[in-house]
C-alpha positions in Angstrom: 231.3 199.4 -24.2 230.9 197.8 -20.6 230.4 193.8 -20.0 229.8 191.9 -17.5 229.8 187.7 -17.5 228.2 186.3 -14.6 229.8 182.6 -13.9 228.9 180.3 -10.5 225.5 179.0 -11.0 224.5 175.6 -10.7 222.4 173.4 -8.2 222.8 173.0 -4.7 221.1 171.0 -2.1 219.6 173.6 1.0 222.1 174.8 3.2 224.8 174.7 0.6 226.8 177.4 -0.8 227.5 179.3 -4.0 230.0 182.3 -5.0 228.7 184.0 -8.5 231.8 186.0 -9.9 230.8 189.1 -12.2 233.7 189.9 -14.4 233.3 193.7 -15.7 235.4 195.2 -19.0 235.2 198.7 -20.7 234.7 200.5 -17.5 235.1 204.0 -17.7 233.2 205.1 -15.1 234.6 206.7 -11.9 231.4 206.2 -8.9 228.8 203.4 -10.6 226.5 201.3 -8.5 227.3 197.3 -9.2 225.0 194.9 -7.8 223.5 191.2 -7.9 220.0 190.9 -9.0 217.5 187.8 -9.3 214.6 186.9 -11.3 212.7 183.7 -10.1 209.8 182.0 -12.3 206.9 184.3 -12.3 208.2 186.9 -10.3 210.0 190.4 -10.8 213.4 191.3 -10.7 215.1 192.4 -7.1 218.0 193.5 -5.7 220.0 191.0 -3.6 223.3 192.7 -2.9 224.7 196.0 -4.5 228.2 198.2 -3.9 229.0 201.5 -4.4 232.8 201.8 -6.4 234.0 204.6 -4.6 233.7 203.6 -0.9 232.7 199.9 -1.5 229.5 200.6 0.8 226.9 197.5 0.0 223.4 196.9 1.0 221.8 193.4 1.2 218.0 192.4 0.6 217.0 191.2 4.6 215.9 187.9 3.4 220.0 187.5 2.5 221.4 189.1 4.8 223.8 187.3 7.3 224.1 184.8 4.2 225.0 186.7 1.0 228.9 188.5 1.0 229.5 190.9 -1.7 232.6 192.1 -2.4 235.1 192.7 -5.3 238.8 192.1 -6.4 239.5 195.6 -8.3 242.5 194.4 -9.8 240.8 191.8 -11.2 237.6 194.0 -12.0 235.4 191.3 -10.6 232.5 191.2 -8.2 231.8 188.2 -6.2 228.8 187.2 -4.9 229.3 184.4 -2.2 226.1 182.5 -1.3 225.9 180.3 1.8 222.8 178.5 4.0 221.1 178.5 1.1 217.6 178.0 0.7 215.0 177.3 -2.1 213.7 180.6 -2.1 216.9 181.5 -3.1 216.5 179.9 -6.3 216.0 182.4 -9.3 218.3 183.5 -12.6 221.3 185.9 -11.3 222.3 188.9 -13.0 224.9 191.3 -12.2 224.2 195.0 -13.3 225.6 198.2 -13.2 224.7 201.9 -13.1 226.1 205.6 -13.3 225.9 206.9 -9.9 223.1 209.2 -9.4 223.6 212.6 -8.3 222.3 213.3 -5.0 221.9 209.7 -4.4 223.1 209.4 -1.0 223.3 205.5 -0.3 223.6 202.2 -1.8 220.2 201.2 -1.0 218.5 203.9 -2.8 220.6 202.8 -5.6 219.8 199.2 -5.6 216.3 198.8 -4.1 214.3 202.7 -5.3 216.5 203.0 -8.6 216.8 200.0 -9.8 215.2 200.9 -13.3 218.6 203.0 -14.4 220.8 199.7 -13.9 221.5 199.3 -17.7 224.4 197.3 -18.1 223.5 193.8 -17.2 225.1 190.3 -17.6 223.5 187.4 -19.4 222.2 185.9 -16.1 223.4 182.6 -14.5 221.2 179.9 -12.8 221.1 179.2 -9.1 218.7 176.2 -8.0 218.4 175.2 -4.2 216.5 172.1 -3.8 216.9 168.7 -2.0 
C-alpha cells in the first residue's frame, strides 16, 4: 500500500524559507501525478505544486510561483517542496498526495488544479505558519 510522510513544517517569520520533504513507499505505479497541497483555516484545499513521474513536468499555483521549487530525489523516493519569500498567506496545513495518471490527461495542471478530486493517497499533513 502507498505512504507518504510529509516532514518540514514549522514557523517562520515572512520572507523566510521552508523545504517540506514527502517520502513515498509501496509505489507500484509507473506515470502517477505527485503534488503539494494546502488547506488553510476556513478554506478549501489547493494545489500548490504538482509533478508528473514520467517526465518530471510540474505546475505551480501563480500565487507561488517564482517562490515554491518542486522537485524529487528518485533514489530516495522523496519529493521536496522548497519554500522561500515566504508570506502569511502561505500559511496553511501541507499535504503531499498522489494519483494514477489519467488517461488522456495531457498536462500536469489538469492533474493538479481540474482533477484534483482523484488524488487519493495523501500524507498526514504538516504545518507551515508565516507570521512576524
Amino acid at each position: 500500500q502507498l505512504q507518504l510522510v510529509e516532514s518540514g513544517g514549522g514557523s517562520v517569520q515572512p520572507g523566510g524559507s521552508l523545504r517540506l520533504s514527502c517520502a513515498a513507499s509501496g509505489f507500484s505505479l509507473d506515470d502517477y501525478a505527485i503534488g503539494w497541497f494546502r488547506q488553510a483555516p476556513g478554506k478549501n484545499h489547493e494545489g500548490v505544486s504538482c509533478m508528473r513521474s514520467t517526465d518530471g513536468s510540474a505546475y505551480y499555483k501563480d500565487s507561488v510561483k517564482g517562490r515554491f521549487t518542486i522537485w524529487r530525489d528518485i533514489a530516495k523516493n522523496t519529493v521536496y517542496l522548497q519554500m522561500d519569500s515566504l508570506k502569511p498567506e502561505d500559511t496553511a496545513v501541507y499535504y503531499c498526495a498522489s494519483a494514477v495518471w489519467v488517461e488522456g490527461v495531457t498536462n500536469i495542471q489538469n492533474m493538479c488544479v481540474d482533477l484534483f478530486g482523484i488524488f487519493d493517497d495523501w500524507g498526514q499533513g504538516t504545518q507551515v505558519t508565516v507570521s512576524s
